[in-house]
N, C-alpha and C positions, 0 to 999 in steps of 0.2 A: 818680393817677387815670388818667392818660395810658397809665402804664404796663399798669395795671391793664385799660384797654380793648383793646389792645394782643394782652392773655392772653388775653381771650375771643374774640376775634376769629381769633387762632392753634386754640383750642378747636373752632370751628367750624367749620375748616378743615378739622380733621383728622377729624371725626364725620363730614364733607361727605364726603371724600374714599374715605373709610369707606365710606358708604352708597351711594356712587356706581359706587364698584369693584366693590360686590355684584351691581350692575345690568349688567354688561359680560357678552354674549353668553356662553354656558358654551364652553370651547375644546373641551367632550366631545361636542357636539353629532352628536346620531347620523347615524351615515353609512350608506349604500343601499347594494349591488352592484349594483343596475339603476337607471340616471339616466331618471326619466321624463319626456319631453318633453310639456308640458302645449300646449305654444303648436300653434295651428290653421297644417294644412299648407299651403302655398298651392300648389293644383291647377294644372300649367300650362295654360293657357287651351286649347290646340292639343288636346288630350285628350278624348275623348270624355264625353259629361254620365256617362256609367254607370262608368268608371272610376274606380278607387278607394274605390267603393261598393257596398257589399253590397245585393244586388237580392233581392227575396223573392219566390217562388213557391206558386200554389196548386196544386191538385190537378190542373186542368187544364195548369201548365205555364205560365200566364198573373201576368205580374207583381203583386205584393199588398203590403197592407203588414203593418207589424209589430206581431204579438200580445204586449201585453207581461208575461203572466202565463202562459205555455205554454213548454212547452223549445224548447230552438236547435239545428239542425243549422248549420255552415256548411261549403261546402266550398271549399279551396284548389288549385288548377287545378296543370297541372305546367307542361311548356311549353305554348304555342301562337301563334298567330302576331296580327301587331297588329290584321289586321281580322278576327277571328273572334269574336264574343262567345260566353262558354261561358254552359254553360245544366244542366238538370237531364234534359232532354229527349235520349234514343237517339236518333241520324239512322236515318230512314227509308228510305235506301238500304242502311246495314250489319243492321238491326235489322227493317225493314216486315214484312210479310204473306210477304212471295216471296222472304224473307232465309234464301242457306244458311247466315248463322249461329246463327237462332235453331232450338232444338228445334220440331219438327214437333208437340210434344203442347202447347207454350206459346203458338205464332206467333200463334194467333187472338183470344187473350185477354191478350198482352202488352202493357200499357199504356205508352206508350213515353213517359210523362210519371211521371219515378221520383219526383215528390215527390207521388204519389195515393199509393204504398203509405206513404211518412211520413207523409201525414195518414189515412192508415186507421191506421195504428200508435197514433198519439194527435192526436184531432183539434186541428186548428190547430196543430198541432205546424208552427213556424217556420222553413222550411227555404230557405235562402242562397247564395249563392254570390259571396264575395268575386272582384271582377273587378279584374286586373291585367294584361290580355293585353298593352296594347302592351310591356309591360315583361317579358315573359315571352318573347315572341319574340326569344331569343337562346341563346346555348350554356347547357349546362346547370350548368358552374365559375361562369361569370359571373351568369346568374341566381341563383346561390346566394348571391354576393356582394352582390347588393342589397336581399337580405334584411336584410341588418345595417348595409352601409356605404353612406353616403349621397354621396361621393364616385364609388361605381361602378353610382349608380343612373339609368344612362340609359334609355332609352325610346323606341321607334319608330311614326314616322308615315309610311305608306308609305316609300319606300326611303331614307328619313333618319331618319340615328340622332340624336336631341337628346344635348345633354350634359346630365352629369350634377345632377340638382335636389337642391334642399337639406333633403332626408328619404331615408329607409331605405324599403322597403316594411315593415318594424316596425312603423313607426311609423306609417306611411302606414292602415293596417288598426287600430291603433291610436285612431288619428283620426278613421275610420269608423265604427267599433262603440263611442267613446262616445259620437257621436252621436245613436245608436238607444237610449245609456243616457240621456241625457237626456234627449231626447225623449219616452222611455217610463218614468219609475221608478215603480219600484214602490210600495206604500201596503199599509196595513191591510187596509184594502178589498178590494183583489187578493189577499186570502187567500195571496199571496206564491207557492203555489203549488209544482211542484216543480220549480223554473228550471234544467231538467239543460242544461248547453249542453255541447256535440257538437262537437266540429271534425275534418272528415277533410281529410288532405291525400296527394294523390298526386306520386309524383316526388320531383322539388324542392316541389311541393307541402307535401310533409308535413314539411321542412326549416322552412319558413314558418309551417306549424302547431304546430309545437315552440316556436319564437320568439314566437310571439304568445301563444302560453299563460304561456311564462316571463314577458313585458314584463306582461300583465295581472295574473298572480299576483302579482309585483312591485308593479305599481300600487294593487289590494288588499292587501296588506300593510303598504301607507305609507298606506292609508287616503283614496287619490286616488279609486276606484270600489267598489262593493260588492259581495261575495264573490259574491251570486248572477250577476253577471256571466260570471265565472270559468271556466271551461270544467274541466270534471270525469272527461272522457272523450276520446282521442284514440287515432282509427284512421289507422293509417298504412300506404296500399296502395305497394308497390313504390319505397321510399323512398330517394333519394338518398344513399345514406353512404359517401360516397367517402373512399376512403382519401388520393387524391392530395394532396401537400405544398400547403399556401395560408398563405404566408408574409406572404401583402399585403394579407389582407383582413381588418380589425381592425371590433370591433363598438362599433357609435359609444357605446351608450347602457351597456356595461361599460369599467369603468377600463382600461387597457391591455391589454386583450383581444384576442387574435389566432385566426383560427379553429384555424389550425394544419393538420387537416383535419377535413370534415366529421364523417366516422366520428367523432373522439374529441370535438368538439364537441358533437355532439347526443347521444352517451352519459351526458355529465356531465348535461345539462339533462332528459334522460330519467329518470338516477336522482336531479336533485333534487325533479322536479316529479311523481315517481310516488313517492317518501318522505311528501311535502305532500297525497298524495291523488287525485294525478289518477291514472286509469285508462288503458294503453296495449294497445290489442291490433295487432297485426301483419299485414299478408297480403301474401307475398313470392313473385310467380309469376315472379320468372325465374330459374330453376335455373341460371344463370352469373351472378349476383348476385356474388361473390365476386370473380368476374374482369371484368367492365362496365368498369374505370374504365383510367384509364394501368399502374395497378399491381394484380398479383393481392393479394390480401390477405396479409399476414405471417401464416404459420401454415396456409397449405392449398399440400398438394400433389396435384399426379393423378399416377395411376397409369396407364399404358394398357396394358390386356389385348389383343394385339389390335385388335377395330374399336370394343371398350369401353375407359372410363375412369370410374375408379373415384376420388372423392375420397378424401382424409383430409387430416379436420380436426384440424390438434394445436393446443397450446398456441402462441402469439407475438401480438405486437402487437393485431396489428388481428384475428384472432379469440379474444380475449380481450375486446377491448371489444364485439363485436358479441355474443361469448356474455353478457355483462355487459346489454345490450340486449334478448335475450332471455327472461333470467330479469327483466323488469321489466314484461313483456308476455305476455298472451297470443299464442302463432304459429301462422298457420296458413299451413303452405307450401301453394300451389297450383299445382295441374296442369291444364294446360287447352290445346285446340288450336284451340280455334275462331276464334283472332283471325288464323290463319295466312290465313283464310278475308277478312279485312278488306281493305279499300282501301290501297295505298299510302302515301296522303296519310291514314287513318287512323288506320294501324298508329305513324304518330309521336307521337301524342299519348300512348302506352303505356296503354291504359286498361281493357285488356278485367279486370283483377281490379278496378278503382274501378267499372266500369260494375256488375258483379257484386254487388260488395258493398252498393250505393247502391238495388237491385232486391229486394236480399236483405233489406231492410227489412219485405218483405212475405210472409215467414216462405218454407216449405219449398213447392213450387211441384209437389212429385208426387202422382202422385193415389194412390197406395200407402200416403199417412200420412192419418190420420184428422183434421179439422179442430179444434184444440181451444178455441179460442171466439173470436168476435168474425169470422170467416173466416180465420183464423188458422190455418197447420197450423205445428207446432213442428220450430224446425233442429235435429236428433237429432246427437247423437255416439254413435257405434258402431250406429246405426240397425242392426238385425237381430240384433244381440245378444239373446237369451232376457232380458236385463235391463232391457232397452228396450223398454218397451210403453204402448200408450197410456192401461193404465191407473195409467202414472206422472202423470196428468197429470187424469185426472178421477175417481180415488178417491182416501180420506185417505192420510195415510202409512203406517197398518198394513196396508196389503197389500204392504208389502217393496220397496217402490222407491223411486227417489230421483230428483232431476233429472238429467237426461243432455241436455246443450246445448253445439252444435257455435258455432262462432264464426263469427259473421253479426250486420247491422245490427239483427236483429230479437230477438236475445239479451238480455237484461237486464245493466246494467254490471254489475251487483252479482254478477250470473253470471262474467264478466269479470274483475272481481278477484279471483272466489275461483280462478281457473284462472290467473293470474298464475302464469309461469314452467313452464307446461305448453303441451308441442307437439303439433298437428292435422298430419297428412297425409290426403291423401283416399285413403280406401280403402274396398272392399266386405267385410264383413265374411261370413266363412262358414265351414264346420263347420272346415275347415282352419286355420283363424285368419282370413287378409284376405289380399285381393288389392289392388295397386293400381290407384286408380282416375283415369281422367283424362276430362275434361268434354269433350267432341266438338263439343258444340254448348252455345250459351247456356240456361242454366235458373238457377234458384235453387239448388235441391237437390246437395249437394256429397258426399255423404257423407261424410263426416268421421269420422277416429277419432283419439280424443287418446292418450298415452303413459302415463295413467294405468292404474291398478292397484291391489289393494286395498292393497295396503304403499305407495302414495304418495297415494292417492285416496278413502280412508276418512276424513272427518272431517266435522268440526261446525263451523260459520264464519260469520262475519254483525258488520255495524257495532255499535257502542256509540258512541252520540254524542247529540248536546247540541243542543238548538234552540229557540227562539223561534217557531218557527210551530206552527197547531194542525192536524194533517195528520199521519194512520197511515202517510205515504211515509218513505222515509229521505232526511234531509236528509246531500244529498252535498256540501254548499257547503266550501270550503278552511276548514279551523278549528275545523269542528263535530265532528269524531272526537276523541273523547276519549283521547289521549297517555295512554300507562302507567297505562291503568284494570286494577286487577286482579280477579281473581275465580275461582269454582271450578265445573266441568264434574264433576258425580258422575256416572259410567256403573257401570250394575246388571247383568251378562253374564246372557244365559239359561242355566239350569242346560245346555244339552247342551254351552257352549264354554266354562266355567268358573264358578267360585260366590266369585271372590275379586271382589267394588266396588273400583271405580280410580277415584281423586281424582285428577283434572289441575287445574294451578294454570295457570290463562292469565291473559296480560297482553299490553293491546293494543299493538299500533302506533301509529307516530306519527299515521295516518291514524282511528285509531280501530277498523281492524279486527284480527280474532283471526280465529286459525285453531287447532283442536283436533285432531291427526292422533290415530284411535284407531287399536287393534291386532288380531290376529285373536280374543283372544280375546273380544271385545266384538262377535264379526258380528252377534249377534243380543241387542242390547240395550236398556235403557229411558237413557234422558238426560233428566237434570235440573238446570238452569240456575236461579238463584235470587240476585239481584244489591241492592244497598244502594246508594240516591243517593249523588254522592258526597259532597257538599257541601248545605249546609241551603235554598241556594238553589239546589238541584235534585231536582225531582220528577216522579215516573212519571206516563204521561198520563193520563187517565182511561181505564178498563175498554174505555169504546164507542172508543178509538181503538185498542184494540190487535187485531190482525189472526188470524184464527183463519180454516181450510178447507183445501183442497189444497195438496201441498206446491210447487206452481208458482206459487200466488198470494203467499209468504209470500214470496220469496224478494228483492223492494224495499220490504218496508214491515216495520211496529215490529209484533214477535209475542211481545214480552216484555214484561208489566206489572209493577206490583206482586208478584204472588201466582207468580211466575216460570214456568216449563215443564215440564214432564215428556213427553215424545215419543219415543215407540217408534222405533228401526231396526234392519231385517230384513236386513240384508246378510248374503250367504254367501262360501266361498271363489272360488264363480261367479258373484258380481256385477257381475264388472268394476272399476267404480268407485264409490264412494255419497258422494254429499255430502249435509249438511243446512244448509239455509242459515237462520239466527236471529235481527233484529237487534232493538234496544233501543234507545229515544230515553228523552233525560232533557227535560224542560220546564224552561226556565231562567226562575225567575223575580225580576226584577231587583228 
């Protein structure tokens, strides 16, 4: 008997032991590339109350709070010094009434409070300005470094440097904005909306808005905050990307990660975060960009002719990553002299293309373009081109035009990504070709002309993706493009440029969009899009959501239902350029 309890007792052991073992934490447990720091920063006390927080302004320039169902601009500052607070607001000394730098046709109607033209853009539109001055007044290697490293994030008050505190400004901005997520989320209620959030950053600025996109992406992807959070769009004016060696400034929240230099740093985080969806456009006004830092870049040499010098850009190092850079963004180089015209103590903030671009939100500022709704006049590329006319923009698509949109605040993203990897210079366009053009005085108006052509600029493009809200907008949220959808683009040539139908087979992007490059013999054709849920629990929206009228209006919202498209383009060998922009939402339902 004894023995016999003995056996059962061993029995039990080993079923115990058994079912115990199944219970031990799995050793596969998924691991992150980005460590996100959940725990609240502690502010040092010495700091001003508005640092480290995002301040929101109205139209007037006057502090507000936050709209939690309307899009986000924020913007990232470069340097400045610890007692300056920056703001949304032109100084009235470089910009006023009696400023030689603004144009004499703008001066008197220039509103010097730039977040009036973002909320004319879309009201209540939420427009920010994360503040980190005290910590921003200092060199610009170093302030790059506290961007990530929390060991070299010191901070100044009056003529004392503090040491370093125990967060990153990563993280620091991090800590901020999900503040405003918790204090504000979202619901059924709020109709969810079209939550585009915006980050510019200038400088080192835009170094910092690269960083805070990747940690947030990051943090949405582990399911710490929610995609609409997420920032979907980022403009980078005159961006930091220094070539120089930084051997010592490693980023606390990746594993053994060293910046190395900035250039190659924010390349990598460029093309992972514009793969996943986010949009990057460019504006690089200082044509010695390449030489700025300790080191000319690997791969440009000049030439000097004389009292000229000529680059050339070849293959090496670092213009390999920066062409790498390029092709992930739209660029637009500017030319501009009016800031020669600035304050001393102004001209160091670098800002006449941020100032530019953040005005530019309230479209084209000459009185030679026709206003196209809302008081709106449209930022043109190749403005004066016979291709470009305003009745691109207030009759359908069968009078032979297309969109033609220079790159400014006031541009559609969606515009933005289909010019991914397509370069602006400013030039006046005339019977000659174009001249160059360079801005003398502040205005909106740039004229712009991009390097398209009909052999690189003829095609059909637009989102495919996937949503939960009920709203004809395209949802741009991280996730909701649909990966490797595929499908078929049938184009019908008109008989004078050929009578053979051409089947293209497209398949999207990771982000969900397609691009369909046609040929010349299709300038003057019919297109027909005609697509299949992909999955049972995905269905076309209803009829009254799908979007129908000029082809300006189509170009952010779902104009593919059910019963798919058929839409004319009239492109010629003298178009220029023609794009059609398409996109298609599926309803997911759970």
């Amino acid at each position: 008997m004894r023995k016999l309890l003995l056996i059962i007792i061993f029995i039990i052991f080993l079923v115990s032991a058994a079912i115990f073992s199944g219970c031990k934490p799995s050793e596969n447990t998924e691991t992150f590339d980005v460590d996100i720091n959940l725990t609240a920063i502690e502010k040092p006390t010495t700091l001003p109350e508005y640092s480290l927080e995002i301040e929101w302004f109205d139209s007037n320039g006057d502090t507000t709070s936050f709209v939690k169902n309307k899009p986000v601009m924020i913007l990232f500052n470069g340097y400045s010094e610890y007692s300056r607070k920056e703001s949304l607001t032109l100084p009235e000394d470089m910009y006023g009434p009696s400023s030689t730098v603004v144009s004499s046709a703008i001066s008197s109607s220039l509103k010097r409070n730039l977040s009036y033209y973002w909320k004319k853009l879309v009201p209540q539109f939420n427009v920010g300005v994360f503040h980190y001055e005290n910590f921003a007044d200092d060199d610009l290697d170093n302030l790059n470094s506290k961007i990530y490293q929390s060991s070299a994030c010191s901070y100044k008050i009056g003529d004392e440097v503090i040491s370093p505190v125990d967060f990153n400004l990563t993280e620091a901005f991090f800590f901020a904005w999900k503040k405003i997520i918790d204090q504000n989320l979202l619901t059924g209620s709020d109709g969810m909306s079209i939550l585009e959030v915006r980050f510019i950053g200038n400088s080192v600025g835009s170094n910092l808005a690269i960083s805070c996109a990747d940690y947030l992406f990051a943090a949405s992807e582990q399911g710490l905050i929610s995609s609409s959070y997420v920032p979907n769009r980022l403009t980078l004016t005159n961006p930091w990307f220094s070539n120089d060696e930084d051997s010592s400034t490693t980023v606390d929240f990746r594993k053994d990660v060293r910046i190395e230099t900035a250039l190659k740093y924010n390349e990598k985080r460029i093309g992972e975060l514009s793969e996943n969806g986010v949009v990057f456009e460019i504006i690089e006004g200082d044509p010695n960009y390449y030489k700025s830092y300790s080191n000319k870049y690997d791969g440009c040499t000049e030439l000097v002719f004389g009292e000229s010098t000529k680059l050339v850009w070849e293959k090496g190092e670092d213009t390999d990553l920066y062409d790498s850079i390029k092709s992930k963004s739209a660029y637009l180089t500017f030319t501009e002299t009016f800031s020669n015209q600035y304050s001393d103590a102004y001209k160091k903030y670098d800002r006449a293309v941020l100032d530019w671009y953040l005005y530019s939100a309230g479209g084209s500022d000459s009185s030679s373009i026709t206003t196209l709704r809302a008081g709106f006049k449209p930022v043109y590329d190749s403005w004066g081109h016979p291709s470009v006319t305003h009745n691109s923009y207030t009759e359908s698509t069968t009078n032979g035009y297309s969109m033609k949109y220079g790159i400014s605040a006031w541009t559609p993203t969606i515009y933005i990504r289909a010019v991914r990897g397509i370069e602006y210079s400013m030039k006046i366009y005339n019977s000659a070709g174009s001249t160059d053009n360079v801005m003398t005085k502040f205005q909106s108006e740039a004229r712009q002309m991009s390097n398209m052509t009909m052999e690189n600029g003829f095609f059909v493009c637009g989102y495919i993706y996937q949503s939960d809200i009920s709203s004809s907008f395209v949802d741009l949220r991280p996730g909701k493009g649909l990966s490797g959808y595929t499908f078929s683009i049938v184009a019908t040539p008109d008989e004078e440029y050929s009578t053979t139908e051409q089947i293209f087979t497209i398949t999207t992007e990771k982000d969900g969009f397609y691009k369909c490059l046609l040929n010349e013999d299709l300038y003057a054709c019919n297109i027909k899009i005609n697509l299949v849920a992909p999955s049972p629990n995905h269905q076309f929206y209803p009829e009254d959501d799908i979007k129908t009228g000029n082809v300006w209006e189509l170009s952010d919202e779902n104009s593919i239902g059910r019963n798919g498209i058929s839409a004319s383009m009239y492109g010629t060998e003298n178009s220029n350029f023609y794009i059609m922009i398409r996109n298609c939402g599926f309803l997911i339902q759970e």
